[in-house]
C-alpha positions as a Markdown table, in Angstrom:
| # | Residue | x | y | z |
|---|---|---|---|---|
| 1 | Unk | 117.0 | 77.3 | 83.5 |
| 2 | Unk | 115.8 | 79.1 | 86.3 |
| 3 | Unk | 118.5 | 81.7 | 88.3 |
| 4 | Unk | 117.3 | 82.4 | 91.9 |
| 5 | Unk | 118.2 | 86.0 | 93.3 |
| 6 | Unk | 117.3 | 86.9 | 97.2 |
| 7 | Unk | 116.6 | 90.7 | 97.8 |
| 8 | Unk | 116.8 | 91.3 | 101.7 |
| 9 | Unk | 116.3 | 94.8 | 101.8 |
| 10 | Unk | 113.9 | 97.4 | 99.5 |
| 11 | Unk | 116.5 | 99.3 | 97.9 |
| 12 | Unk | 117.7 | 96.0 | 95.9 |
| 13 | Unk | 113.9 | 95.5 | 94.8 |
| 14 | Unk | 113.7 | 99.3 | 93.6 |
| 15 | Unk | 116.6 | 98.2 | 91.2 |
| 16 | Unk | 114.4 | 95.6 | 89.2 |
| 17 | Unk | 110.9 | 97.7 | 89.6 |
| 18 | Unk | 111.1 | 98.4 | 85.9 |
| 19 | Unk | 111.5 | 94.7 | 85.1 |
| 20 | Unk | 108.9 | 93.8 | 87.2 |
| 21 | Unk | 106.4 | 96.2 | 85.8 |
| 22 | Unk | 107.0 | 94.7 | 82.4 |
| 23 | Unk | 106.6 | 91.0 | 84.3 |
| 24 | Unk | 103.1 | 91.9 | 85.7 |
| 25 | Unk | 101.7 | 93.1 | 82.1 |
| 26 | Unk | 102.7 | 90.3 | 80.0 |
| 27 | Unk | 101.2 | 88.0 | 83.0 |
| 28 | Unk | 97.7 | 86.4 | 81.8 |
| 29 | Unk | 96.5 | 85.9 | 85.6 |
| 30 | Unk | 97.5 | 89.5 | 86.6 |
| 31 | Unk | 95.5 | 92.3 | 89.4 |
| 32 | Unk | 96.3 | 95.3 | 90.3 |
| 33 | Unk | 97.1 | 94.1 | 93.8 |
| 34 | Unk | 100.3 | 92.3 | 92.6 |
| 35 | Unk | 101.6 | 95.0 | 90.6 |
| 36 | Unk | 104.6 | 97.7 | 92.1 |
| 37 | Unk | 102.2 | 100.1 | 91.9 |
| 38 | Unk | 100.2 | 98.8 | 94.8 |
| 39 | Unk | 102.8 | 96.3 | 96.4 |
| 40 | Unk | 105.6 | 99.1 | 96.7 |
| 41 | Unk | 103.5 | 101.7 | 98.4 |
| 42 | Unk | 102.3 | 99.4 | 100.7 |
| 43 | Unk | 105.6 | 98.3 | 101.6 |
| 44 | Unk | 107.1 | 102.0 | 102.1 |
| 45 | Unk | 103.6 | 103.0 | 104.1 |
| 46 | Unk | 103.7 | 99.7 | 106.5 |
| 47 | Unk | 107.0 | 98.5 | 106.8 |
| 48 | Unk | 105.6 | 95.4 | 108.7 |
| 49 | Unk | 108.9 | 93.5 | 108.8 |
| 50 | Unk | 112.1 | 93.2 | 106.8 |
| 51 | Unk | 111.6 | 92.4 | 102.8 |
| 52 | Unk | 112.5 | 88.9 | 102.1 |
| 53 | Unk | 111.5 | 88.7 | 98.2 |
| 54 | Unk | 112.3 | 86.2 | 95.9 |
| 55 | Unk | 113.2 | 86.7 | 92.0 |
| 56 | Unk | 113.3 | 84.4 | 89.0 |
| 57 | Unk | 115.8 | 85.2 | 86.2 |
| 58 | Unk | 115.7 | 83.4 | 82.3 |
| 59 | Unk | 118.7 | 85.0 | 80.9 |
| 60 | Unk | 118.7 | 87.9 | 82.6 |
| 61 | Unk | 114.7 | 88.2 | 82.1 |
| 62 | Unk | 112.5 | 88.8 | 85.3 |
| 63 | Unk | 109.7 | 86.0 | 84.7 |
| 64 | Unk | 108.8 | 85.6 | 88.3 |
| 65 | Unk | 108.7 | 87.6 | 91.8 |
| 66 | Unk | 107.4 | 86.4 | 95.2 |
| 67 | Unk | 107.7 | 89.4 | 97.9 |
| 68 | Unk | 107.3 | 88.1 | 101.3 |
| 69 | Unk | 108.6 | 89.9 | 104.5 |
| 70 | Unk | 109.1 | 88.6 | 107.8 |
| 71 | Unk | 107.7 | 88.8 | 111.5 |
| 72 | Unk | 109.4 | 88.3 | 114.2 |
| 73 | Unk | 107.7 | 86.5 | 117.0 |
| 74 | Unk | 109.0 | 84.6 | 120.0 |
| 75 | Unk | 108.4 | 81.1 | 118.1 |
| 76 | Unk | 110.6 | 82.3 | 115.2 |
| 77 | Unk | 110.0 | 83.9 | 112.1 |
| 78 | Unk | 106.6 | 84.1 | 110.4 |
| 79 | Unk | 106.7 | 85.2 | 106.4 |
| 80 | Unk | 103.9 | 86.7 | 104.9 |
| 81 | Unk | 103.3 | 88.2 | 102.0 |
| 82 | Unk | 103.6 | 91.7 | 100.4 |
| 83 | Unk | 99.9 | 93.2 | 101.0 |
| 84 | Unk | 98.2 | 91.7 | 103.5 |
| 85 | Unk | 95.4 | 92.9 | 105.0 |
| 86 | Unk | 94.9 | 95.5 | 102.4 |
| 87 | Unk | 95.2 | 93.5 | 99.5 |
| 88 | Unk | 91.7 | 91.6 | 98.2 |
| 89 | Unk | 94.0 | 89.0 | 95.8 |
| 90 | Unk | 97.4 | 88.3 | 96.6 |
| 91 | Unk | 99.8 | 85.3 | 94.5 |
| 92 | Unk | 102.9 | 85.2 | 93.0 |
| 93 | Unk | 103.7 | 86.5 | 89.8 |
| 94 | Unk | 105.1 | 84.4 | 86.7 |
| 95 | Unk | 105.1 | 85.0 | 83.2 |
| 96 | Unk | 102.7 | 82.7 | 81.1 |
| 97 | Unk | 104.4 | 79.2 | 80.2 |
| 98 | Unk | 106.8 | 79.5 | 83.3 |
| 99 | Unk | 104.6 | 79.3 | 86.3 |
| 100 | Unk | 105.5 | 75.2 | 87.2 |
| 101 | Unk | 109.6 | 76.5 | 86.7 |
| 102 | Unk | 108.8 | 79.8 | 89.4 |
| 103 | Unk | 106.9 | 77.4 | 91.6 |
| 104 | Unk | 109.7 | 75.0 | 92.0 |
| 105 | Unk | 112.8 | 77.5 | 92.1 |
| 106 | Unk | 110.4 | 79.4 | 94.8 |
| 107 | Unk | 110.3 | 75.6 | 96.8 |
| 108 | Unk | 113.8 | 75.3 | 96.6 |
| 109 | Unk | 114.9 | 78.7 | 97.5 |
| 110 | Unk | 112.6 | 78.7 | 100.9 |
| 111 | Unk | 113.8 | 75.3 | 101.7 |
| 112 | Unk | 117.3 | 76.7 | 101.8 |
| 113 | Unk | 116.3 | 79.6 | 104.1 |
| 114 | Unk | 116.5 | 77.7 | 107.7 |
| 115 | Unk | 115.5 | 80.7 | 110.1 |
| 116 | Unk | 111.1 | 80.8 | 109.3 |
| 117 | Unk | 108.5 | 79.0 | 111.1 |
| 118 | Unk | 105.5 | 79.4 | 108.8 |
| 119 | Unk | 105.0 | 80.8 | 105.6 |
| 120 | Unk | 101.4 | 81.8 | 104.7 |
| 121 | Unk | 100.0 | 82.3 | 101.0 |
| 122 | Unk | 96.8 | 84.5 | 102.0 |
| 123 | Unk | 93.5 | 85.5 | 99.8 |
| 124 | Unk | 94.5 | 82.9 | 96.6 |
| 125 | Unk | 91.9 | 83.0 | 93.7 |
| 126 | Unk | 90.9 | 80.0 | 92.7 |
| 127 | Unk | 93.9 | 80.1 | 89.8 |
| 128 | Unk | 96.8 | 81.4 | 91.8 |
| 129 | Unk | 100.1 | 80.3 | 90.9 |
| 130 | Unk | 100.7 | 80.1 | 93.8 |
| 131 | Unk | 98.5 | 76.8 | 94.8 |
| 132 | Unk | 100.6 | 75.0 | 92.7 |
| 133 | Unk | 103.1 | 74.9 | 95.6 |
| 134 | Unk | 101.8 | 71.8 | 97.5 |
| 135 | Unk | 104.5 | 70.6 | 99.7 |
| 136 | Unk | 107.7 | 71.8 | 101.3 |
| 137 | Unk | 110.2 | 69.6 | 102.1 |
| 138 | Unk | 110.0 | 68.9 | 106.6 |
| 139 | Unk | 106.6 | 71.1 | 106.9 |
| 140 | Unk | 102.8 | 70.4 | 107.5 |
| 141 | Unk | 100.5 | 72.2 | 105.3 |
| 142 | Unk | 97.0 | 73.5 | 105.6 |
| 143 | Unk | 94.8 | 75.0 | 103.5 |
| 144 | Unk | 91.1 | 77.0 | 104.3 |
| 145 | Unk | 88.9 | 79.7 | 102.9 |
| 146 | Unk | 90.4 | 83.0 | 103.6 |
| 147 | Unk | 87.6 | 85.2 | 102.0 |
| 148 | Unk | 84.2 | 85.1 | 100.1 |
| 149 | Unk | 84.9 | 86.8 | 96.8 |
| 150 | Unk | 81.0 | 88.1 | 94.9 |
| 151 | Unk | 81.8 | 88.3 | 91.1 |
| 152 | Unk | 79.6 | 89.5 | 88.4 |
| 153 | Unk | 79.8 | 88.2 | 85.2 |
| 154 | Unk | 79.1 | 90.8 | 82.4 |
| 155 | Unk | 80.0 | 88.3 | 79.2 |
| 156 | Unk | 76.7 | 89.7 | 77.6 |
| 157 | Unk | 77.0 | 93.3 | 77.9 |
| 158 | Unk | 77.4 | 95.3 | 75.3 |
| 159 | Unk | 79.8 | 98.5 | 75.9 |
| 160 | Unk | 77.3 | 100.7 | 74.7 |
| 161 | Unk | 74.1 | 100.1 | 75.7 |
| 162 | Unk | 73.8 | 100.9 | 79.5 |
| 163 | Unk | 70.7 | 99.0 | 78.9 |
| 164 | Unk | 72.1 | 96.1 | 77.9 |
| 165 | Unk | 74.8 | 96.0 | 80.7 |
| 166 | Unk | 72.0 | 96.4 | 83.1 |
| 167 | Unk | 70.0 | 93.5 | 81.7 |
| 168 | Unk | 72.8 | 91.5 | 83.1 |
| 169 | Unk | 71.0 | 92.8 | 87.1 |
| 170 | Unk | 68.4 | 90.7 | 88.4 |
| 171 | Unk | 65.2 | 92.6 | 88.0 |
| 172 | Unk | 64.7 | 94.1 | 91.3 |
| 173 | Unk | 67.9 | 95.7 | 91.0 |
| 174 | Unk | 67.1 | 97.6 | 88.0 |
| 175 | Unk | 63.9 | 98.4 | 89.7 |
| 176 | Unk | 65.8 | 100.0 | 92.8 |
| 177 | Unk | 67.7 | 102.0 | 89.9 |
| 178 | Unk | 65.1 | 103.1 | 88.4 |
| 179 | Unk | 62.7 | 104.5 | 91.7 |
| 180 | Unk | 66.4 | 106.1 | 92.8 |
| 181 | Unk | 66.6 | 108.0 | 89.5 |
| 182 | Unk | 63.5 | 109.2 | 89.2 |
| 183 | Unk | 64.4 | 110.2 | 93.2 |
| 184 | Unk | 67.8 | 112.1 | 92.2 |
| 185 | Unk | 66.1 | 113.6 | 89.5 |
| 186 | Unk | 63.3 | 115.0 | 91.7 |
| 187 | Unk | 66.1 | 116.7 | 94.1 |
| 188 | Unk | 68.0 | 118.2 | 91.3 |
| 189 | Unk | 70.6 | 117.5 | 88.5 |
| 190 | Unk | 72.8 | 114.8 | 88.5 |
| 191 | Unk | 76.1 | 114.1 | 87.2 |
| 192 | Unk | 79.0 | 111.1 | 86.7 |
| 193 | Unk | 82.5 | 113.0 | 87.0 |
| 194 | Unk | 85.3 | 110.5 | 85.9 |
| 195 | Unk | 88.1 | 111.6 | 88.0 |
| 196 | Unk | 91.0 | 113.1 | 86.0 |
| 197 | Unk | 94.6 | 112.1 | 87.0 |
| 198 | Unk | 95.2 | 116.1 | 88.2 |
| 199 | Unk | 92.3 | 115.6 | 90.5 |
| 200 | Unk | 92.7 | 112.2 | 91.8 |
| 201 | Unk | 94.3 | 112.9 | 95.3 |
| 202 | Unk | 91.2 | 115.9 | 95.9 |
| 203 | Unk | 88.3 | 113.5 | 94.8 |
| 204 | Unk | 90.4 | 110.3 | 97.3 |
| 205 | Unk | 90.1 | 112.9 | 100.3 |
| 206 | Unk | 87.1 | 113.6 | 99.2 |
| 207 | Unk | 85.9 | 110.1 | 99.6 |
| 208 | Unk | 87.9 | 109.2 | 102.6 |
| 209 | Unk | 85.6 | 111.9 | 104.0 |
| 210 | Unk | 82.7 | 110.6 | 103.3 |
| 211 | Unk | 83.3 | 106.9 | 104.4 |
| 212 | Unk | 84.5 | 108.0 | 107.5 |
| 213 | Unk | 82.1 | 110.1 | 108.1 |
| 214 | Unk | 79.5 | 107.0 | 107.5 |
| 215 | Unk | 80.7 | 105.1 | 110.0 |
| 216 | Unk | 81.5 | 107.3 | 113.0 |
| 217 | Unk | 77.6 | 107.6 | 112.4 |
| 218 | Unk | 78.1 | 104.1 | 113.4 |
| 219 | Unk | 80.0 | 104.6 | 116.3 |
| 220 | Unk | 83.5 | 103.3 | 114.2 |
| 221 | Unk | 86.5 | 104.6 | 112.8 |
| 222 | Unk | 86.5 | 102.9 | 109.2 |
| 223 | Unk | 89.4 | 101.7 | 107.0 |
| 224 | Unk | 90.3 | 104.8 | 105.8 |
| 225 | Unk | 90.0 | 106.7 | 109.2 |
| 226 | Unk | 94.4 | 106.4 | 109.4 |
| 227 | Unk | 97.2 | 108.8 | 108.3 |
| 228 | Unk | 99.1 | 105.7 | 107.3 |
| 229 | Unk | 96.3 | 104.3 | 105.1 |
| 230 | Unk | 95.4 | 107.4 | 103.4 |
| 231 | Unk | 98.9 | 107.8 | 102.5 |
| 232 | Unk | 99.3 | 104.4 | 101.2 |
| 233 | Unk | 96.3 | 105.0 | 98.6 |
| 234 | Unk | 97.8 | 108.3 | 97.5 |
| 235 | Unk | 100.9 | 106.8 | 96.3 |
| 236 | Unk | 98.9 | 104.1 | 94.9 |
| 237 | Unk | 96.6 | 106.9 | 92.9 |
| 238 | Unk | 99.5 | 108.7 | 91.8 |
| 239 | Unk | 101.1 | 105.5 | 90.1 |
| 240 | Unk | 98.1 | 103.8 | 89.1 |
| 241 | Unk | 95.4 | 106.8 | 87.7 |
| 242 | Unk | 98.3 | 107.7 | 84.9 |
| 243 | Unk | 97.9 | 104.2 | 83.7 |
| 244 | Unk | 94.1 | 104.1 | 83.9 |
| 245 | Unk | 94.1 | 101.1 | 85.8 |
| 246 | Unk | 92.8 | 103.3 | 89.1 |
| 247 | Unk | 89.4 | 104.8 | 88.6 |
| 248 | Unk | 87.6 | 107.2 | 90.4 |
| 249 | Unk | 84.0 | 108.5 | 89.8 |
| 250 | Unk | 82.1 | 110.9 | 91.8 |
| 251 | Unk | 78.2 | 111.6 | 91.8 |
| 252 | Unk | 76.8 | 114.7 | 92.0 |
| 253 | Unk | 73.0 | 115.6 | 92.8 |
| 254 | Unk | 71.6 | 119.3 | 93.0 |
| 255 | Unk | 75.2 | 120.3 | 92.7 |
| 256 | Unk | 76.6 | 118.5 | 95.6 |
| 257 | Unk | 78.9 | 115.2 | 96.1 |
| 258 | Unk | 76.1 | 112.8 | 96.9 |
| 259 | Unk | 78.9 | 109.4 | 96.7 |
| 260 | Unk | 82.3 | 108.8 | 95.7 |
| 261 | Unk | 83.7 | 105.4 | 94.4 |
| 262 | Unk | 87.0 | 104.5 | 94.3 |
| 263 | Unk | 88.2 | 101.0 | 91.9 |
| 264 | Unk | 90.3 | 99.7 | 89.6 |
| 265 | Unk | 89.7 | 97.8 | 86.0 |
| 266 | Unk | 92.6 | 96.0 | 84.0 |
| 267 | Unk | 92.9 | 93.3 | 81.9 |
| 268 | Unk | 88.8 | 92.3 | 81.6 |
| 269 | Unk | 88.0 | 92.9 | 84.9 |
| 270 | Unk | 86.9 | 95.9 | 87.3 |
| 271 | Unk | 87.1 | 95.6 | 91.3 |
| 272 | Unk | 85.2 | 97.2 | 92.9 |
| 273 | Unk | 87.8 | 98.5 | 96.0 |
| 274 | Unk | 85.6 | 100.9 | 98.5 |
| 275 | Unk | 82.8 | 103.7 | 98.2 |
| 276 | Unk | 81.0 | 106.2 | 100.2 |
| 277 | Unk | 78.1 | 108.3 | 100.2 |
| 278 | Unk | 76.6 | 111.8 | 102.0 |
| 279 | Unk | 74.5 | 110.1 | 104.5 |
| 280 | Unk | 72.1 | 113.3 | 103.6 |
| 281 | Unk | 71.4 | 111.7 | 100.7 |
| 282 | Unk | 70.5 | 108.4 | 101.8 |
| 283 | Unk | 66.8 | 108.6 | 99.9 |
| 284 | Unk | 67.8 | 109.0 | 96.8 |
| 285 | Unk | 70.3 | 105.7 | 97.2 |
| 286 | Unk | 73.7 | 107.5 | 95.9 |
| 287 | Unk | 75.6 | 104.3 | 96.4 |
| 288 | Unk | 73.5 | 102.4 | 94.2 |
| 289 | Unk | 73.2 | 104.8 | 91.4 |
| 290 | Unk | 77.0 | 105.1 | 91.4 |
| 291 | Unk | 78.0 | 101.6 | 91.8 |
| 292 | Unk | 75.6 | 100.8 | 88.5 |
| 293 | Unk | 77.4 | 103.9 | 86.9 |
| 294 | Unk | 80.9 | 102.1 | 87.7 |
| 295 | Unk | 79.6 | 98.8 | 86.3 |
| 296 | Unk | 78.9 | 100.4 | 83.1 |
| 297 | Unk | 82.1 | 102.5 | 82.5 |
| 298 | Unk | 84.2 | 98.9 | 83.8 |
| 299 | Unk | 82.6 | 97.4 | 80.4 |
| 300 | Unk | 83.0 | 100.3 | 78.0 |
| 301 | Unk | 86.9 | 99.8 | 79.4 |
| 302 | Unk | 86.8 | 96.3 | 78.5 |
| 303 | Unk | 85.7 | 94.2 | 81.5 |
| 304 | Unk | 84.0 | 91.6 | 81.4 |
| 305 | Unk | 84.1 | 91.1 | 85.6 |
| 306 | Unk | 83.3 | 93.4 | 88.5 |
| 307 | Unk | 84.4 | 91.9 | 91.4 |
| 308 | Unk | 83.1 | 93.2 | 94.7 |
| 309 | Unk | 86.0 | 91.9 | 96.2 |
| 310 | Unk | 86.3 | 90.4 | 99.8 |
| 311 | Unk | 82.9 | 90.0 | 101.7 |
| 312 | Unk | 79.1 | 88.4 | 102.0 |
| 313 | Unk | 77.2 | 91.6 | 102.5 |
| 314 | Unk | 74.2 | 91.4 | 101.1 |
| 315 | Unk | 74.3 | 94.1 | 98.5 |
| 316 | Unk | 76.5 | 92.5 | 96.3 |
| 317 | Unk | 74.4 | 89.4 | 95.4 |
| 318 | Unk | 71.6 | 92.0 | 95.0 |
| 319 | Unk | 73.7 | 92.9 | 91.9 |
| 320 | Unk | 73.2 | 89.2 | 90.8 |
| 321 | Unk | 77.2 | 88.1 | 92.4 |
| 322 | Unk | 77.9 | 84.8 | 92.8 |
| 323 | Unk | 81.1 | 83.3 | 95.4 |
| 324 | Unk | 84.4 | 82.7 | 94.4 |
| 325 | Unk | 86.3 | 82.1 | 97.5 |
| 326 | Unk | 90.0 | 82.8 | 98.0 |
| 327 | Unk | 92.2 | 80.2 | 99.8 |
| 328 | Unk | 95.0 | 80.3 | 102.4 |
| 329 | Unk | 97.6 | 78.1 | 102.4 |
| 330 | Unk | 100.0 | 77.6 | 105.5 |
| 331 | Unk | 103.5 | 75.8 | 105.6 |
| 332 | Unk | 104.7 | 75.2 | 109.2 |
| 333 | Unk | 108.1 | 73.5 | 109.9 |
| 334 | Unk | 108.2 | 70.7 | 111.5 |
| 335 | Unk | 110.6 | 70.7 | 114.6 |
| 336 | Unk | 113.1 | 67.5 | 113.3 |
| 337 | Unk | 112.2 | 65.8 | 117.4 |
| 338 | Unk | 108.6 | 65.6 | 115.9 |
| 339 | Unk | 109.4 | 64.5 | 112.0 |
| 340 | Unk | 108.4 | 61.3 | 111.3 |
C-alpha cells in the first residue's frame, strides 16, 4: 500500500533528502537531473513559486517523489516541475517494481488538490515514468515534442582503446581529429586535466568565462552570463563532483586553457551538459578535441551513452548521434460549465 505525504514548503523536503538520495540510486531509469543534488539547488537558486511536492511511502520507505511547484497566474495556478528550463530530462522518480503504484497514488493525490489549472510534465524521455500518467479525472490532455535529444551509442567501445571508442565516429569525424591534432601539436603541448573535486568551482569560472566570452563575440549574453545561474551550478559541483557523477575536463595547448567542458556520467551514460573554448584557438578546433577526450573518459567510467542533450545543431550528428525526442505532456482542468 501506497501512503501519500504533501510537502508545501522546502524545509519539509530537506527532512527526507537522505531518503531520497537513496531512492534515486536504486532507480534503474535514473539522471542526474532528478537527483537532490541538482533538483535542490535549483530550487534554493530560482525559487520560481512555492514547492508543491508529492511523496510515496511503503512502510515508511521513500519509493517515489514528484516535486512540482506552482505559478500563479491570473487564470489560476499552473504546476510545473522541479528544473525546468535548466533541466535536459525531467520525470518522476520511483523505485523499480513500483512505478504503476507511484503513478496512480500521484493521480489521486493531484485530483484531490482543487486550486491548479494545468499541470505540465516537460522534457520526458521516451521511458519516463512519468508517461504512464494518461488521464486525470475532469481534464484534457495533450502531448508534443518538447526537445530533440542526439544520443550516441558506444555499445562497441572498448574502455581502453581510445581507438576503439573512436571507431564508433563516422569517418570524417575522426579525420577532423586527427588534422586538429596534428594542428595542437604544431602550436605546442597539449594536455587533458580531469578536474579534481578541490578545483571544481576554479575550473566552472573558468569555463563560464570562456562561453561567455564566445558569445558576446556574438553579440549575446549566454546561459551562463547570470549570478543566479552560476550559483546554481556551484552548489550543484559541490554536491555532485564528490560523488563523481559531475565531471569536468580542461584542455590545455602551449600551456594555456584552449576549452573547458563541463558533464556528467552515471549509471551507463555521460551527458554532455555545456562547453567552451578560447576563441584564439579556433584553428586548432579545441572543442572538438575535448569533446572526443570526454567521450572516451565517459566509457572508461562505464557509459555506454553520451547524450548531447537538448538540440539539432549540427555538430552532434557529426559525432554519428541519432534523435531521441523528449515529450511534454499537459493536463488542463476542464471548467465543470464546459465538461461533457
Amino acid at each position: 500500500m501506497i501512503d501519500t505525504v504533501v510537502m508545501r514548503d522546502i524545509s519539509e523536503l530537506l527532512t527526507v533528502e537522505s531518503a531520497w538520495w537513496l531512492l534515486w540510486e536504486r532507480c534503474l531509469r535514473r539522471t542526474p537531473f532528478q537527483s537532490p543534488g541538482w533538483l535542490l539547488p535549483w530550487y534554493r537558486a530560482f525559487a520560481p513559486g512555492e514547492p508543491l511536492v508529492f511523496t510515496f511511502w511503503n512502510s515508511g520507505r521513500l519509493v517515489g517523489i514528484a516535486p512540482f511547484y506552482a505559478e500563479c497566474k491570473p487564470d489560476g495556478l499552473h504546476l510545473l516541475q522541479f528544473g525546468t528550463a535548466v533541466s535536459d530530462f525531467l520525470d518522476i522518480v520511483a523505485e523499480p517494481g513500483s512505478e504503476g503504484l507511484v503513478v496512480d497514488a500521484l493521480a489521486a493525490a493531484l485530483s484531490a488538490e482543487a486550486d491548479w489549472r494545468t499541470i505540465t510534465f516537460d522534457e520526458l524521455p521516451p521511458d519516463a515514468v512519468a508517461l504512464g500518467l494518461k488521464n486525470l479525472p475532469g481534464c484534457g490532455v495533450s502531448e508534443e515534442i518538447a526537445s530533440t535529444c542526439p544520443v550516441l551509442k558506444l555499445d562497441d567501445a572498448a574502455a581502453d582503446d581510445t581507438a576503439a571508442v573512436e571507431s564508433n565516429f563516422p569517418s570524417r569525424t575522426r579525420r577532423k581529429l586527427r588534422m586538429a591534432r596534428h594542428r595542437a601539436g604544431r602550436r605546442g603541448a597539449v594536455h587533458y586535466i580531469f578536474t579534481a573535486e578541490g578545483s571544481a568551482q576554479c575550473a566552472f569560472q573558468c569555463l563560464a568565462e570562456l562561453h561567455t566570452a564566445r558569445w558576446h563575440a556574438r553579440g549575446e549574453a549566454g546561459v551562463l552570463a547570470g549570478k543566479t545561474v552560476r550559483r546554481f551550478h556551484s552548489e550543484v559541483l559541490n554536491v555532485l563532483c564528490p560523488k563523481a557523477i559531475a565531471r569536468l575536463y580542461e584542455l590545455r595547448i602551449a600551456g594555456e586553457t584552449a576549452a573547458m567542458y563541463y558533464g556528467f556520467v552515471d549509471s551507463g551514460c555521460a551527458y554532455a551538459y555545456i562547453g567552451g573554448f578560447d576563441l584564439r584557438f579556433a584553428y586548432e578546433s579545441p572543442g572538438t578535441l575535448l569533446l572526443a577526450h570526454a567521450i572516451t573518459e565517459s566509457v572508461r567510467a562505464g557509459a555506454r551513452e553520451f547524450h548531447f542533450l537538448r538540440g539539432s545543431e549540427a555538430y552532434k550528428y557529426a559525432w554519428g548521434a541519432f534523435d531521441r525526442p523528449n515529450r511534454r505532456r499537459r493536463f488542463t482542468r476542464v471548467p465543470p460549465s464546459h465538461a461533457k
